[in-house]
Every structure is written in structure tokens, then in C-alpha cells.
KOLMARVO-288433 format. One line per 4 residues: their letters; for each residue x, z, y of C-alpha. Coordinates in steps of 0.1 Angstrom, whole numbers, m for minus. Each point is the difference from the previous one (the first is absolute). Layout:
N
a = X/Z/Y; ...
This chain:
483
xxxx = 232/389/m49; 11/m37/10; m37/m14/13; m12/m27/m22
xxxx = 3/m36/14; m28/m22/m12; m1/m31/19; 37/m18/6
xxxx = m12/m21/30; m31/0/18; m7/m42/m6; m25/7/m27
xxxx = m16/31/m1; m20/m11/m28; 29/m6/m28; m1/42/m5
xxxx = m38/m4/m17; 14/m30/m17; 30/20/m13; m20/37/m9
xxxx = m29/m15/m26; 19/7/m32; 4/m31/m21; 14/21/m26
xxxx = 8/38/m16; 31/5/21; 24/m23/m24; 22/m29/16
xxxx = m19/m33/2; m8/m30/26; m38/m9/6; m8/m32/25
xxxx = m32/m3/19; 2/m39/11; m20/m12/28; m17/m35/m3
xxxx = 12/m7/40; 38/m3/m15; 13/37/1; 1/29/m20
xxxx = 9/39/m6; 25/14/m21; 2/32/m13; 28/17/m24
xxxx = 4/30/m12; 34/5/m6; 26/31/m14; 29/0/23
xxxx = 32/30/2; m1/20/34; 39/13/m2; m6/20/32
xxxx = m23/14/23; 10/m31/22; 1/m28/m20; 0/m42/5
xxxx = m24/m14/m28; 4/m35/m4; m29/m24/m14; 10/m33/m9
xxxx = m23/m28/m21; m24/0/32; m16/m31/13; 18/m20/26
xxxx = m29/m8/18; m12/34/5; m12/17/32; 22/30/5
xxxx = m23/12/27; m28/5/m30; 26/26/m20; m13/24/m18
xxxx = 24/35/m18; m8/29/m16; 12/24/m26; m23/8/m27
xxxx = 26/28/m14; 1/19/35; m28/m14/22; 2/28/28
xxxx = 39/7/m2; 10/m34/m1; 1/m21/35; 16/m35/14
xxxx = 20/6/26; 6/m40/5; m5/m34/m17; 13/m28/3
xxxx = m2/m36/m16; 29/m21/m10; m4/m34/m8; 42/m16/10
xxxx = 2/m19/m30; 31/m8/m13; 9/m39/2; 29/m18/m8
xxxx = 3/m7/45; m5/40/4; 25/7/m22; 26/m21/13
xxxx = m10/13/35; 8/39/m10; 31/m15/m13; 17/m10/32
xxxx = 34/14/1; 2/6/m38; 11/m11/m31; m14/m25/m23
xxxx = 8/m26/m27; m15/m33/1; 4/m24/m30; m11/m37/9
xxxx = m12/m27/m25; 40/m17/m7; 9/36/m16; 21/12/32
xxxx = m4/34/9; 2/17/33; 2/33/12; 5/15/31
xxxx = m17/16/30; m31/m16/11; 3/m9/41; m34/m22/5
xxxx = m27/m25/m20; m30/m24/7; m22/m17/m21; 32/m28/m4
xxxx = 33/19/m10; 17/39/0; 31/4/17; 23/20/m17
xxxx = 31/20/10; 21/0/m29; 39/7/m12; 6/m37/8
xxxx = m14/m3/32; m39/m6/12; m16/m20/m24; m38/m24/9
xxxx = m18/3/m37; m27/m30/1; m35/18/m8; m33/m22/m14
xxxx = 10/m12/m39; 40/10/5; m6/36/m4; m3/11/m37
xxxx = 2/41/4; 7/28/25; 7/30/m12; m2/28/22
xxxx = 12/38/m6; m29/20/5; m39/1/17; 6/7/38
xxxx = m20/30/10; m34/m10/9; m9/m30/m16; m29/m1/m27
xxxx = m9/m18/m29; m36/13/m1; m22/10/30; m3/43/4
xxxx = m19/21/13; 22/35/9; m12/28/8; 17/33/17
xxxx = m17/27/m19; m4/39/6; m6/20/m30; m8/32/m9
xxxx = 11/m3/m32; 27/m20/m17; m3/m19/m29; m22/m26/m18
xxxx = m29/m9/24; m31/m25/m16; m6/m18/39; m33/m20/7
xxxx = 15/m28/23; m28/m28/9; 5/m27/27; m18/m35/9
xxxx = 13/m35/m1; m3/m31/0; 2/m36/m20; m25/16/m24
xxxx = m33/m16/m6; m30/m7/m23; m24/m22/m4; m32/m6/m27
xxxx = m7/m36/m20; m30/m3/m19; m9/m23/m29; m35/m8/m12
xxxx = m10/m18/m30; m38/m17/6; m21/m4/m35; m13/m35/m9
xxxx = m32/3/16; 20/22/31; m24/28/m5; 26/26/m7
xxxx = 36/4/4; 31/21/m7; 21/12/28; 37/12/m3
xxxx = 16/16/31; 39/5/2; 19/12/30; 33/m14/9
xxxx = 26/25/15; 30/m11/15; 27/18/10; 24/m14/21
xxxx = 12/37/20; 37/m1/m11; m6/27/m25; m9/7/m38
xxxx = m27/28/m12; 4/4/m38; m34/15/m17; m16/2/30
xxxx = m36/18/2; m15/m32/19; m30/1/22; m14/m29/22
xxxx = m24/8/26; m24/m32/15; m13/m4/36; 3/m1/35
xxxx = 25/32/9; 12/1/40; 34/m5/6; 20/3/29
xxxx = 31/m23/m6; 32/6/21; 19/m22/11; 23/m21/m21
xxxx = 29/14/m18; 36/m15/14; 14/7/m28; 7/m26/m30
xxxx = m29/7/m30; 8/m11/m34; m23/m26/m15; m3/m3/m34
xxxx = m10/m31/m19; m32/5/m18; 1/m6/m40; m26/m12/m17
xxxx = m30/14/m11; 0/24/m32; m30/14/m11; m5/38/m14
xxxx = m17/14/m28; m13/29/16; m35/20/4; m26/m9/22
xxxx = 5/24/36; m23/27/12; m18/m12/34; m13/24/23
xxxx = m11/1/32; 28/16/26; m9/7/36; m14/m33/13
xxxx = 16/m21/m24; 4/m1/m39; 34/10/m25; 4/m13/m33
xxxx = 25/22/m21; 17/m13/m31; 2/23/m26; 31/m14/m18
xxxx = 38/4/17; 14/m35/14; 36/m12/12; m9/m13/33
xxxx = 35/m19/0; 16/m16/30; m6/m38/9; m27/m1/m29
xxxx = m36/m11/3; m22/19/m29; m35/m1/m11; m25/25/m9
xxxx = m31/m1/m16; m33/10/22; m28/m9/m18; m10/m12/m31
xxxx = m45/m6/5; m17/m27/m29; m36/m11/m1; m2/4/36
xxxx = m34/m22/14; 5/m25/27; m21/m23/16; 9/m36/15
xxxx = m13/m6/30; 2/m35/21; m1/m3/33; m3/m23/25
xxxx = 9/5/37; 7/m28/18; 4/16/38; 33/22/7
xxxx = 6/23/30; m18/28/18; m20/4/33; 24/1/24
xxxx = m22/12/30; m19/m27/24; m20/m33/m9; 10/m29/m16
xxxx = m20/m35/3; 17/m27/m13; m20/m15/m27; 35/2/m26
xxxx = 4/36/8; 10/17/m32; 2/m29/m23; 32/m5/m23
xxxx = m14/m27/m26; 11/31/m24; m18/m17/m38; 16/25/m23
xxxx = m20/25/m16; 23/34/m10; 0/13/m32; m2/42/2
xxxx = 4/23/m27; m18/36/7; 13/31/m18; m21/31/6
xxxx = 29/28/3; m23/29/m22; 6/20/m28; m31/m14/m14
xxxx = 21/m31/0; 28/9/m17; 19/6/31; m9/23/27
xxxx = 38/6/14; 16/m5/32; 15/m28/m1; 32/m5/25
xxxx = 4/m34/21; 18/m25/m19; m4/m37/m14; m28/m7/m29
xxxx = 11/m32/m26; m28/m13/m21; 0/m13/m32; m24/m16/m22
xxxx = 6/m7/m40; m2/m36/m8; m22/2/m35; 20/m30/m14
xxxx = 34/19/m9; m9/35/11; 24/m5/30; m2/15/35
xxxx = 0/m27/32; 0/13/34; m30/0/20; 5/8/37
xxxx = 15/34/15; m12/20/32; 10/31/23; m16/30/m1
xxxx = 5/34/23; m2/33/m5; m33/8/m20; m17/28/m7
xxxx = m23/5/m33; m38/m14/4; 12/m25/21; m1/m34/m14
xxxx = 29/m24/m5; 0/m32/15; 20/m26/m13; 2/m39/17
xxxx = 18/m18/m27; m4/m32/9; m27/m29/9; m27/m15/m26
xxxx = 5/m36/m8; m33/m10/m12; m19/14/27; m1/m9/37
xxxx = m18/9/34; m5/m19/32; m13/14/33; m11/m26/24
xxxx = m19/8/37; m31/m22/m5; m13/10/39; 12/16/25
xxxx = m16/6/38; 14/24/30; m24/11/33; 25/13/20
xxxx = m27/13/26; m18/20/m28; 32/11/m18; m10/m15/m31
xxxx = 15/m20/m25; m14/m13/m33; 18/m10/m31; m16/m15/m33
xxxx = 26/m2/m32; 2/m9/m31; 21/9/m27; m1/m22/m32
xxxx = 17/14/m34; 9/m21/m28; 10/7/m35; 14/m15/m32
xxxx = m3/24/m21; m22/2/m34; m16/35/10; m17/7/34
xxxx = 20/25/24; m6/24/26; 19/m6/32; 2/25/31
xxxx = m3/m19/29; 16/17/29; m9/m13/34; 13/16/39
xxxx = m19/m1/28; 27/m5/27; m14/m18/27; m12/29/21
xxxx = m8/41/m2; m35/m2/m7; m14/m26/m30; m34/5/m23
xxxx = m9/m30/m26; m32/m18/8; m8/m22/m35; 17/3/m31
xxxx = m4/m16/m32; 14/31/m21; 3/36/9; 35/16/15
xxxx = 11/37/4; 18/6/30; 34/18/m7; 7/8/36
xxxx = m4/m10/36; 13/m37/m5; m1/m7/m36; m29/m7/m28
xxxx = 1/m16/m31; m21/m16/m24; m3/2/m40; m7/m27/m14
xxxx = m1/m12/m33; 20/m38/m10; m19/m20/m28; 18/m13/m28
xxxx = 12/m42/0; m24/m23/m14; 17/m29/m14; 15/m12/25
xxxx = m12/16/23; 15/31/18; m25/29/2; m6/4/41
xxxx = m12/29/22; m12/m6/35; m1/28/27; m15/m2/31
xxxx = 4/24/28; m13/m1/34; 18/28/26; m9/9/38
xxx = 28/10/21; m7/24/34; 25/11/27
């Protein structure tokens, strides 16, 4: 009994649990598990003719960009009597240079733009001319726009039109063989867009999710079982190819009608399954449906935070410390990630538009867009879509004293928010205590939680504009530094 071979090459171990979870009930098929980190894993099950009990099986349609260390064979038919004795990858595709090189010494015709023909034995080219050996003597054809057609006799040995995989096989048994064959590559990718539609009084929204795949591998996977799996998985990346990789322009957009996928959570990560076949088709860019949530709650939130930066370590004395004359006041929109909410899904990383329906025509007008990353359900969704324009904040250092022998410092500030708007406002002032590792407020003139070592912030509630008058919110803060 011929011993079973399993793993082609020892690069990636993993590919064989890849490969052995059945995507199917035996029959031939292609299923694609994209990565978001711009690879994926193909798998095809595929009926191929054994003739002998040593046997080359060719596999062409495969992706130029793949990893032939990642190579994955097996047959279905005859599991334990059927073995790979060798693989290798061929990827010499033929070119109109190659060709012309294989036919050194041989016969061709060559039929230039004029209508003159010439045939003879091929001696040498460049990129400029062919030098032919013909009847009359050795002719210099002009290449560039002077050369209309070469005809040549047959494919020299060894050239390709399509990248293939071959395999030497051992068989038991002769015959029709269903093979599993399952390899990675890349110049595949995914990524997830969301849109979301606020109400009128942005209480609720709707939230559409679509993935974009693109395939750009050298290769086209016709109904394809598709899978995408989101976060962060450990690669080891080799070094670069030296090889030439076919790049594929990417079309545009189309969108599918399909069902929404399965998600579940897979190892440390999550896997979202379509349930409907897709053509996954070279150089194209498609889009899926994710999600389709309504009536979801959100809540605005404005804040204010008019410092940038961290604690860097040490102590910092210079009465401007910290100050960036920052007056803008951000407009957030929080979406609590629950089922309770309408959502509760994992959502992958990916950009977030928002929209907002103007009542006047019932039309849609863009409102600001964010990144999000990876989050899990019950988190909440945090969404900075751009900065209010009738409200405003200024932070101003109204004292400030430093006794170096007593490793003290004092600052007094004041933070002043102003608003235009018809309807009073709550804005989340967000202030960081910078100056040095140990800080405690002395007087205040509103209460603050403390979020962590060097940050508090402040609720506070705007008043509407009287008049002409701005509604205005003064907070004073007084904060003792110690080193």
C-alpha cells in the first residue's frame, strides 16, 4: 500500500485543516475563505482521470499569485491508496518575446504592415527588429508598428498559457479520481463599508453594511462557496517573490442581490459565510451585503476637548504647556452594538458614511464619515463625523504658579462654551492633566469623573441663545500638581 502523502511541502502546515473541513457532499466545487489582511484560501474539489498507477495531473485556472509552498492534494476517491510523489508549479507564461526565443534556429513567417511576407529561419530579435535567414539571403524585419503578424508552426514544449499546478501521482487505482486540492494566495482582499441613515430628530437610524471583495490573484472562481473571516490572524510573510505577478485592473463596483451571511465566532476571530454561490471573477471588485439593522437608537453626543497628547513621563512647567487654541467642539454619534438595539453583531473594521434625509425633497445629504475597528457585540459604536458649527469652547489658563522647592505647581482654568442654537445642549468636556504624574483638583465650579490617571471631564449642560445672545457656560477648575 503506496503511504498517503498529506502535506506537499512543509511551508504551511496549517493549509491540511484548511483543506479537510468539507465544504461540500463530495461533488466538484470551489469555496474561498478571504482574509481582510489581503489574502485568501482556495479550495476545489475537482474529478480528474488517473490513466496509471503513475500519473502527471495537471491543474490549470490557478491563481498567479499563489504560494506554492501553502499546496494542498488529496484524493477523495482513494484517500489511503493514492499518494504525490512530486509537485511542482509552473507559471513560464507564454509571450510573444518567449516564443520568439524557443524559436531560434527555426522556421517562421512574418507578415509586416506593406503586405510583404517573409519566411525563413529565425537567427536573433530585440525589442527593435528579427533577423531572418531566408531563401534570398538574411533579411532585418523592422519590429514596433511594422510588424502586422507572425505566424509560428506550433507551441514549443514548455510554455503556458495558464499558470499549473502538476502533480506526479501514485495510485492504487486507475481511473476517475474526485481530488480536494486547496492552496493560499495572494492579491485577494476584503474590506467592510457601512452606511447609516440618522432620523430627523437623530434619535434612531438605519445601518446597511456591504463588504467589498476584490480579487486581483490572477485567477477566476465560478460559484464559489465564499467565506470572509475578520481580524487580526499572524502571518509570517517570506520574502518577496522574484518572479513577475500579474496585476489586474480593478472594475468597478457591482453590487449582488444575495442573502444576508451567517457570522460566527471562529477561533479568536469571526467568519461570515454566504449562503448563495458567487463568481469571484478576476480583476473585479464585488460587493456583498452584511447587514441590513432599522430603528436602531443613537445618541449625539458633543464634545469638547481642547488639550491633545498624553503624559509623556517627567514635569512640565511652562505656563503654555498643553495649550493648542483648539475652539471646535466634535459632533459624536454613539451606537450601542446590542441586540436590544437592533444590532448586536460583530461588526468587522471598515469605514462608516452618514446620511441624514433633508425633509424638503425627501433626499439624502451626507453628513460626515468615520473609521471604526474590529467590534465585538455590546460594545458601542463610536462615530466622529465631523465638528458642530453653532457651538464652541475655549480653554484659557486664568493662573498659574510653580514652587520648585516644594514640587508643586498650581493651575486655575477656565473653559467657556458657547452656543447658537434654539435648544440647550449637553457638551462632554474632556480635560488632561499632563503636567506631571501626580494631580488632584482643589475647587471646582461643576463636578468631573475621572476616566483614568490623567484625564477627567465634565458634563455640562449649554443654554439655549437668547436673542442675540449666545447661551454661555463657564467652567472653572483649579488642579495641584506634585512630583
Amino acid at each position: 500500500m503506496i503511504r498517503k502523502t498529506t502535506i506537499l511541502l512543509c511551508g504551511l502546515v496549517c493549509v491540511a485543516a484548511w483543506a479537510s473541513a468539507a465544504w461540500g457532499q463530495g461533488e466538484p466545487g470551489v469555496a474561498v475563505t478571504v482574509y481582510n489582511q489581503g489574502y485568501a484560501v482556495v479550495k476545489e474539489d475537482r474529478v480528474v482521470e488517473i490513466p496509471d498507477t503513475q500519473s502527471l495531473i495537471k491543474f490549470v485556472d490557478v491563481a498567479q499569485r499563489i504560494d506554492p509552498t501553502s499546496v494542498y492534494f488529496k484524493s477523495l476517491t482513494d484517500p489511503e491508496g493514492t499518494g504525490v510523489l512530486e509537485q511542482n508549479y509552473e507559471y513560464d507564461l507564454v509571450s510573444a518575446d518567449k516564443l520568439l526565443a524557443k524559436y531560434i534556429d527555426r522556421p517562421l513567417s512574418v507578415w509586416t504592415t506593406n503586405g510583404k511576407k517573409y519566411e525563413g529561419t529565425l537567427l536573433s530579435f530585440d525589442a527593435g527588429q528579427l533577423v531572418l535567414k531566408t531563401p534570398e539571403g538574411i533579411a532585418m524585419v523592422q519590429r514596433a508598428q511594422n510588424v502586422q503578424d507572425i505566424q509560428f508552426a506550433a507551441l514549443p514544449e514548455g510554455l503556458l498559457t495558464k499558470p499549473t499546478l502538476v502533480w506526479k501521482v501514485a495510485a492504487g487505482r486507475t481511473g476517475k479520481h474526485l481530488v480536494r486540492m486547496a492552496y493560499q494566495t495572494t492579491g485577494m482582499g476584503w474590506r467592510a463599508d457601512y452606511n447609516v441613515v440618522t432620523n430627523k430628530d437623530d434619535t434612531k437610524v438605519d445601518v446597511a453594511g456591504w463588504v467589498t471583495v476584490t480579487n486581483s490573484s490572477g485567477a477566476t472562481y465560478k460559484d464559489a462557496r465564499l467565506k470572509l473571516i475578520a481580524g487580526d490572524v499572524r502571518r509570517v510573510e517570506p520574502p518577496a517573490p522574484q518572479r513577475m505577478m500579474y496585476e489586474g485592473a480593478r472594475k468597478a463596483a457591482a453590487a449582488m442581490d444575495a442573502a444576508m451571511p451567517e457570522e460566527k465566532a471562529f477561533f479568536e476571530y469571526h467568519l461570515y459565510t454566504f449562503p448563495n454561490r458567487t463568481t469571484l471573477a478576476d480583476s473585479q471588485v464585488k460587493q456583498l451585503q452584511l447587514l441590513n439593522a432599522a430603528d436602531v437608537g443613537v445618541e449625539k453626543v458633543y464634545v469638547y476637548e481642547a488639550q491633545t497628547g498624553r503624559y509623556w513621563g517627567g514635569t512640565y512647567t511652562d505656563r503654555s504647556y498643553g495649550q493648542t487654541g483648539n475652539k471646535k467642539v466634535k459632533v459624536m454619534l454613539e451606537i450601542a452594538n446590542t441586540k436590544s438595539n437592533h444590532l448586536g453583531m460583530p461588526l468587522p473594521a471598515g469605514k462608516v458614511r452618514v446620511f441624514k434625509r433633508d425633509e424638503a425633497d425627501n433626499s439624502l445629504e451626507f453628513i460626515g464619515e468615520d473609521q471604526i475597528d474590529h467590534t465585538k457585540d455590546t460594545d458601542t459604536v463610536r462615530l466622529y463625523v465631523g465638528n458642530a458649527f453653532d457651538v464652541n469652547g475655549e480653554r484659557e489658563v486664568m493662573d498659574f504658579t510653580v514652587e520648585t522647592g516644594r514640587k508643586r505647581m498650581q493651575e486655575k482654568v477656565r473653559i467657556t462654551l458657547t452656543s447658537a442654537k434654539d435648544e440647550a445642549v449637553t457638551v462632554k468636556v474632556v480635560e488632561k492633566m499632563l503636567r506631571a504624574l501626580t494631580w488632584r483638583v482643589t475647587d471646582k465650579s461643576d463636578n468631573f469623573t475621572k476616566e483614568n490617571a490623567f484625564t477627567a471631564h465634565f458634563d455640562v449642560e449649554v443654554p439655549a441663545k437668547k436673542g442675540d445672545e449666545p447661551g454661555k457656560k463657564v467652567i472653572e477648575y483649579t488642579v495641584e500638581y506634585t512630583w
